[in-house]
C-alpha positions as CSV (number, residue, x, y, z in Angstrom):
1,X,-1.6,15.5,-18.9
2,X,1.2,13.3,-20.0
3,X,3.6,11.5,-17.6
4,X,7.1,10.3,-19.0
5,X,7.3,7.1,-17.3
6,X,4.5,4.7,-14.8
7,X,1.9,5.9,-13.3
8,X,1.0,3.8,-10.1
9,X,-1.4,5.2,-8.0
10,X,-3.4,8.0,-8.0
11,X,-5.5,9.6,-5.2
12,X,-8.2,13.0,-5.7
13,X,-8.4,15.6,-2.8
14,X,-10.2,18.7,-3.0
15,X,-9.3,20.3,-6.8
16,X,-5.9,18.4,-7.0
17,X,-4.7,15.2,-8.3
18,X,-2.1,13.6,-6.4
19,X,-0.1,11.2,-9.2
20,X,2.7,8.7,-7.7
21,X,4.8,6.3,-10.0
22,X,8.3,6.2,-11.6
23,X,8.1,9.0,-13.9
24,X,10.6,12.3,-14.2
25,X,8.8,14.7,-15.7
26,X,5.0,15.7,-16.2
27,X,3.8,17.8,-19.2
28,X,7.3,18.3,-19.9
29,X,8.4,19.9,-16.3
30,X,10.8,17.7,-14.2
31,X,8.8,16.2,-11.6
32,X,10.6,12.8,-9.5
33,X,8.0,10.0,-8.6
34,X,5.6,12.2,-7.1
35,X,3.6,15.4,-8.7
36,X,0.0,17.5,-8.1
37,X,-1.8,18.5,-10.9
38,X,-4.9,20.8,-11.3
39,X,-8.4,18.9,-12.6
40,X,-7.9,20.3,-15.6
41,X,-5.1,18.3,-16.2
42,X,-2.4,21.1,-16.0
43,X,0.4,20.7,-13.7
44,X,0.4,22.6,-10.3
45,X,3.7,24.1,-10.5
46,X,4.0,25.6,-7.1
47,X,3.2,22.0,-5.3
48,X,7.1,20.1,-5.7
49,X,8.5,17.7,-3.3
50,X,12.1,16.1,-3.9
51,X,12.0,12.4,-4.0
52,X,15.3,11.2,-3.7
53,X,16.6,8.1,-4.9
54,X,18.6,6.3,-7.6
55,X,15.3,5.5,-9.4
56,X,12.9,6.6,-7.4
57,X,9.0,5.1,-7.2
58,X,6.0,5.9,-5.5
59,X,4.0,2.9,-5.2
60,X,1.0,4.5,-3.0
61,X,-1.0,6.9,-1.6
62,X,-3.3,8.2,0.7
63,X,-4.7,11.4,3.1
64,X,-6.5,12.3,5.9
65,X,-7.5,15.4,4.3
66,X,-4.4,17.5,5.6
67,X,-1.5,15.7,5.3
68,X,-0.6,13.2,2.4
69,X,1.6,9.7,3.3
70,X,3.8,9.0,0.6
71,X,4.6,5.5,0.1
72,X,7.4,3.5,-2.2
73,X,11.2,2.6,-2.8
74,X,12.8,6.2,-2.0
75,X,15.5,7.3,-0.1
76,X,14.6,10.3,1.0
77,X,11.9,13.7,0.6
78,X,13.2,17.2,0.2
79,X,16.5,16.4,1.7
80,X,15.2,14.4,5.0
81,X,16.1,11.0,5.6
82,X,12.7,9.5,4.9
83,X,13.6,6.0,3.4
84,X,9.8,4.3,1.6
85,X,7.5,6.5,3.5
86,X,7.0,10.2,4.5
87,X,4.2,12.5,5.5
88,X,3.5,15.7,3.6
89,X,1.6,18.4,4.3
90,X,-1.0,18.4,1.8
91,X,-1.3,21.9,0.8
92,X,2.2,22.8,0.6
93,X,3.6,19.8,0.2
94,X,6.3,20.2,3.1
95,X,7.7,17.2,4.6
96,X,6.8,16.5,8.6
97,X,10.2,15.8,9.3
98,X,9.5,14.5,12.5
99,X,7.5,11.7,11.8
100,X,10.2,9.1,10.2
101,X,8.8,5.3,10.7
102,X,11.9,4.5,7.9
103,X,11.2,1.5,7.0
104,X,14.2,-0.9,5.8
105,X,12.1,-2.2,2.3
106,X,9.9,-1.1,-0.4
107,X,6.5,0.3,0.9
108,X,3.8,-0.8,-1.5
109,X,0.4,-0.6,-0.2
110,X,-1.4,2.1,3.0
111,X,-4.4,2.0,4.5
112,X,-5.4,5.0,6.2
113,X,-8.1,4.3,9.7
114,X,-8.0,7.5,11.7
115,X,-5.2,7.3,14.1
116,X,-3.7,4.1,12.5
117,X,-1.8,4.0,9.2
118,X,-1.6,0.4,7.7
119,X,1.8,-0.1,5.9
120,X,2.3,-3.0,3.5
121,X,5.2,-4.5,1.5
122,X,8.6,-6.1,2.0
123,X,10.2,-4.6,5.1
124,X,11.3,-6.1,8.3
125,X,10.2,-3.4,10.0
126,X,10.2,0.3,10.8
127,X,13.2,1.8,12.8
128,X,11.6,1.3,16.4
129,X,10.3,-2.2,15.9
130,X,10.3,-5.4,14.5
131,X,7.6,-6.0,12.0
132,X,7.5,-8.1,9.0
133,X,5.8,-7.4,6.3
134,X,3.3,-5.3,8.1
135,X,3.1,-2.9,10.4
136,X,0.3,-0.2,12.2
137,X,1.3,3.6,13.0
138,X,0.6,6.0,15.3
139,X,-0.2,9.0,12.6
140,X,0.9,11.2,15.0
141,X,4.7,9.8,16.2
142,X,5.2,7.8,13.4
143,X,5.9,5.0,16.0
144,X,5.0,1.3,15.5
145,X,1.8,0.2,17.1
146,X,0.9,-3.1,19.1
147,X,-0.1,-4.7,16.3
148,X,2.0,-7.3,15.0
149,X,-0.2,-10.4,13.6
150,X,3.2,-12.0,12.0
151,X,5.1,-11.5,15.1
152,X,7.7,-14.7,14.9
153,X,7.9,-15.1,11.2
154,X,10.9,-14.0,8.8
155,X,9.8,-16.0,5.9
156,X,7.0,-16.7,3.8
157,X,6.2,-13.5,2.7
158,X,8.0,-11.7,-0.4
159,X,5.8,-9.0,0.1
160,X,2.1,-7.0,0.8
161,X,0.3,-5.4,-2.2
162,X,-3.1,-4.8,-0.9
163,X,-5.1,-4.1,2.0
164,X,-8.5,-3.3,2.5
165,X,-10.4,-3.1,6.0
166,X,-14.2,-4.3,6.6
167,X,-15.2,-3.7,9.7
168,X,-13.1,-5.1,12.4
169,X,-11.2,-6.9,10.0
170,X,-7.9,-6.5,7.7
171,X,-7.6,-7.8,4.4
172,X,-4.2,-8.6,3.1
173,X,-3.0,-9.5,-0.2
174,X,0.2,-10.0,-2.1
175,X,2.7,-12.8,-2.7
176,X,2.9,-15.6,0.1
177,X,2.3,-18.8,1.5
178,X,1.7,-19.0,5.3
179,X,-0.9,-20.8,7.5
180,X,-2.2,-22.4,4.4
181,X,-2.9,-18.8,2.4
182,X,-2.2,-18.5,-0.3
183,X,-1.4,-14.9,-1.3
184,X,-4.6,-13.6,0.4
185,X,-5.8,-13.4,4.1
186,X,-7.9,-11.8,6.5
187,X,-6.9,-10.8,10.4
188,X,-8.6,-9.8,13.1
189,X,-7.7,-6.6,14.7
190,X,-8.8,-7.2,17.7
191,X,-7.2,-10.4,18.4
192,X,-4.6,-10.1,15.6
193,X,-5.3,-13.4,14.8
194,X,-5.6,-15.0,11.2
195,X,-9.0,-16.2,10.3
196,X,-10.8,-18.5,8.8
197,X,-11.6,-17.0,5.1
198,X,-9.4,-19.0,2.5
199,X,-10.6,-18.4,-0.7
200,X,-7.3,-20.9,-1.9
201,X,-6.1,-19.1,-4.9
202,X,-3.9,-21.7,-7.1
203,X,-2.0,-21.0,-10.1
204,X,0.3,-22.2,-12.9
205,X,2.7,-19.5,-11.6
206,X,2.8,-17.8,-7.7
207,X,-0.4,-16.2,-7.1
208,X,-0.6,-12.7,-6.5
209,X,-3.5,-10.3,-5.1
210,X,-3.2,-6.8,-6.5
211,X,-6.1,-5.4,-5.5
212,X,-8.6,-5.8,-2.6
213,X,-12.2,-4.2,-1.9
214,X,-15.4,-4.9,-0.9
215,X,-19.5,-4.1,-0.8
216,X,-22.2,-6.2,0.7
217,X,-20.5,-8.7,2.9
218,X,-18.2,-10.2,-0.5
219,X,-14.4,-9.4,-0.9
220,X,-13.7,-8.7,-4.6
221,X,-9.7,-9.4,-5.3
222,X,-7.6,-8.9,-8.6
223,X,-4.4,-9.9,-9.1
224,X,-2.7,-13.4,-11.0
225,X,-4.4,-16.7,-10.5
226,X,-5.9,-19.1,-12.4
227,X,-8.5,-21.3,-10.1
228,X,-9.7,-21.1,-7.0
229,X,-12.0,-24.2,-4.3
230,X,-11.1,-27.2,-5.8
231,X,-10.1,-25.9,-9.3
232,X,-13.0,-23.9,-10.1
233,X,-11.4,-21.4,-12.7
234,X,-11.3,-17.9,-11.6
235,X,-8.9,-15.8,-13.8
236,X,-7.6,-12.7,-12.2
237,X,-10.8,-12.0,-10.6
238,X,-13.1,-13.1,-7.7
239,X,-15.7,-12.5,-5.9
240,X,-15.8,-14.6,-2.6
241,X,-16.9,-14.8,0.8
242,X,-13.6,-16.5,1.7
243,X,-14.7,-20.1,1.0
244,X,-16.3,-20.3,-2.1
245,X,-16.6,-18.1,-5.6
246,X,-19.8,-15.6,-5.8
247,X,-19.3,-14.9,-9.4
């Protein structure tokens, strides 16, 4: 399979692909931002979504298995005003036109956890509520949740790249500075308060954290950094358990 442009996420259900970036066309058939393709690597034809937009991107993906959430900087799905995020039925690929968080900024990162959708990047917030950088939706309504750990900022942030859950707690990564993080912290749910792991990425440049996951109690992150604790050098990768380099 070929794709004309970036490719910038990718996410496998069932026997389909489901490939998200800035591309127009895939194997030589127009296809905007967002396209299905068979395991073999041929393009399903009868799977086609509009994304609209004067260049439009899909930056992320994800599914519960029925319905796909399509994240990026978009103005709109199959004619339906649906600016950075929609819902799709996963089959057919129809939008669920009444679910419309629209967000007022480029969606760049989801984390799906059953009822909640996790919605990272540099908005202000989602029609029915104010919430920077980060908000929680009902999968269902498409309204804003409770949770609203950054409830009282408007700066700091440029935006959300990452975010990764372990247990009750949400990683976040991407480009800031706030409460002494540097471009990486970990919440609470519950209490929706920031905790204590600080793994004090520093850089030559602004740090960034691309990528977030985990296995056996450590957080692995990838991004842009050059030392980490005191100027230990960590370069673009680290293992941690928030206060002090595992690899």
């Amino acid at each position: 399979p070929q794709a004309n442009a970036l490719v910038r996420t990718l996410i496998q259900e069932g026997s389909h692909l489901y490939v998200g970036g800035d591309f127009t066309q895939v194997n030589g058939i127009n296809r905007t931002a967002l396209a299905r393709l068979n395991l073999s690597g041929t393009l399903d034809t009868s799977w086609n979504p509009q994304i609209a937009g004067s260049s439009p991107q899909v930056h992320t993906l994800v599914t519960d298995g029925t319905h796909l959430y399509v994240g990026g900087s978009f103005l709109g799905v199959d004619g339906h005003n649906l600016p950075h995020l929609a819902k799709l039925q996963l089959s057919t690929g129809a939008v669920v036109s009444s679910w419309k968080p629209q967000p007022d900024g480029t969606v760049h990162t989801l984390l799906l956890d059953g009822t909640t959708l996790y919605v990272g990047g540099a908005f202000t917030g989602p029609t029915d509520a104010l919430r920077y950088r980060l908000a929680a939706l009902d999968t269902t309504t498409g309204l804003a949740t409770t949770f609203d750990p950054f409830a009282g900022l408007s700066e700091g942030i440029t935006a959300l790249y990452s975010l990764h859950k372990m247990g009750s707690t949400l990683y976040v990564g991407g480009e800031f500075f706030i409460n002494n993080r540097q471009s990486i912290l970990a919440i609470d749910i519950p209490t929706q308060s920031i905790t204590s792991f600080n793994p004090s990425l520093r850089g030559s440049a602004t740090p960034l954290v691309r990528a977030i996951t985990s296995h056996g109690g450590r957080i692995y992150l990838g991004g842009f950094w050059n030392n980490t604790h005191g100027g230990q050098v960590r370069i673009n990768l680290l293992a941690t358990d928030g206060f002090a380099p595992q690899w």
